[in-house]
N, C-alpha and C positions, 0 to 999 in steps of 0.2 A: 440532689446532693445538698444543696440549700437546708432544706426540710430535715435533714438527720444531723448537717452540722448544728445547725441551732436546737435541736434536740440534746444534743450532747454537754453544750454549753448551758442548756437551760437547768440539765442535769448537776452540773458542775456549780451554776449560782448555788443551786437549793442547798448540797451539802454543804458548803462553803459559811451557809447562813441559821443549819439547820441546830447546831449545835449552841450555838450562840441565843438564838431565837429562844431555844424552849428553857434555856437555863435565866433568859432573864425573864421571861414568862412565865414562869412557874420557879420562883426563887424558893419557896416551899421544900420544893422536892431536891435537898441536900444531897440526897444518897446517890445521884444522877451524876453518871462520870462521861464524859465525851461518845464513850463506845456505845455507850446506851442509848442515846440520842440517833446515833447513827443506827443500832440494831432496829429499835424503833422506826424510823426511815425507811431502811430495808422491808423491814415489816411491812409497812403501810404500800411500800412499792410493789413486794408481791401481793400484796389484798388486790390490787389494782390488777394487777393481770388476772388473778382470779376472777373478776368480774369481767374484767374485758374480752378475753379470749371467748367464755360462753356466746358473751352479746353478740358474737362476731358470727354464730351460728345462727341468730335469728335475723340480725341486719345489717349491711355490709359494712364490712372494715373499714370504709373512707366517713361513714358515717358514725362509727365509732370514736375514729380518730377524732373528728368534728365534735365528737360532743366532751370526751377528757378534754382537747383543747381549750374548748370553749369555759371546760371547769378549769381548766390551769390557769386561764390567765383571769378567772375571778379569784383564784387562791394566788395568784400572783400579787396584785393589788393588796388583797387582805393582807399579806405577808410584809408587804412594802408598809404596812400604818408603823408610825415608832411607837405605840404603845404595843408594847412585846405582848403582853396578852392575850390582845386581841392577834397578835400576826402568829401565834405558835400552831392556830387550826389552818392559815394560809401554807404555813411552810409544810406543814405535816400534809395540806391537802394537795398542795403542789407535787407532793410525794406518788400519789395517788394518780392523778392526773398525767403526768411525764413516764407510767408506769410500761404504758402501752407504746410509745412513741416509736422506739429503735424498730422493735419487730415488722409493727403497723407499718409501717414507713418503708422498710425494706421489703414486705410485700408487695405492695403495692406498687412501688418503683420496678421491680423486676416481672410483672405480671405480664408476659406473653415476649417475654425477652431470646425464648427459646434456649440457641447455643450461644448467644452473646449476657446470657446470665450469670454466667462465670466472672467476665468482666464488669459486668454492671453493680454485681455483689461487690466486689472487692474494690471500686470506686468509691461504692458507699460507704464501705468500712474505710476506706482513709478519709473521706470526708468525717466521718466520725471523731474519728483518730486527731483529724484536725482543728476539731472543734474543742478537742480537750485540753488539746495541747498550744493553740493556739489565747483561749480563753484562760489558761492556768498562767501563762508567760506575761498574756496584760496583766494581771493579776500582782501578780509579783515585780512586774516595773512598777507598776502605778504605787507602790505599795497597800495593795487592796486598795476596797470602796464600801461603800455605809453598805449596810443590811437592805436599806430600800433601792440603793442604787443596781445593786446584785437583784434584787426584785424586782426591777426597770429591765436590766435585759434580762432576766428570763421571760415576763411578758411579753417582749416584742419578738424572743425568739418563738413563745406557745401561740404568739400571734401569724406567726410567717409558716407553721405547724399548721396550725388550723386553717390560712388561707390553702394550702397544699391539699388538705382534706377535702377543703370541699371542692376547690378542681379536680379533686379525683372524681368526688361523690358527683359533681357536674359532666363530669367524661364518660362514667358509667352509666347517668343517666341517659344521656345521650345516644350512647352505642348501644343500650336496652330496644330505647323507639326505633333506631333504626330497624337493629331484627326484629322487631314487632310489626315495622311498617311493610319490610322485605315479608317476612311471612304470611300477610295480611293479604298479600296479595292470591297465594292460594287456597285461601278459604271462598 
């Protein structure tokens, strides 16, 4: 539940930053109205599942996860620098990276849940739910936070993401050797 609240939230930094970011980053491009930056966003979010879903056919989904994370939070950093220039490829690539998270994330949590996977889904969808809602509300007390600050926590959220990943990817491994070692024995 961890793992998706902070996904949600990390989702919530980037557009929060993302509109901001490429308009001082590219002060050039006049014609750029808010919605654009955001279509652009969305864009790059489905590119992101485009690639990740395939990958997920060749190697497992906790290692998938693992490795967008591991791109999120060097686009997180990138995105965090104040020279907006350089941070418009971090936010954009942040985009990219957080693209896969909700899905990944919800699989993997419900994976041999059976009949309590009803329940376990829809914990994760309020966890979700809480993350947005919970992240938009500091948001609006605090009266916002800098661009980098919002880059700080989505880091630590792609950070707490990708530790998840790779307990998965280390659970899986795990339970692989065992039926290898169980099998092994009738060879």
């Amino acid at each position: 539940m961890a793992a998706q609240f902070c996904g949600i939230v990390a989702v919530g930094m980037d557009w929060n930053v993302t509109t901001d970011t490429v308009r001082r980053g590219m002060p050039y491009l006049t014609f750029l109205q808010p919605r654009d930056t955001i279509v652009l966003f969305m864009s790059l979010f489905g590119i992101g599942r485009l690639i990740g879903t395939p990958l997920m056919l060749k190697i497992s989904p906790a290692a998938v996860l693992l490795i967008f994370g591991l791109g999120g939070i060097v686009s997180a950093a990138i995105a965090a620098v104040p020279v907006s220039s350089i941070a418009v490829p971090g936010v954009l690539g942040l985009g990219i990276a957080l693209s896969i998270t909700w899905p990944t994330i919800l699989g993997l949590a419900i994976q041999g849940f059976g009949q309590e996977m009803k329940l376990a889904t829809a914990l994760l969808a309020i966890a979700g739910a809480m993350g947005a809602v919970i992240s938009q509300i500091t948001l609006w007390a605090v009266g916002g936070l800098s661009n980098a600050a919002e880059m700080a926590i989505a880091a630590l959220c792609i950070a707490v993401i990708t530790y998840y990943a790779w307990a998965c990817g280390k659970s899986d491994a795990s339970q692989t050797n065992r039926v290898v070692a169980r099998n092994s024995w009738f060879f």
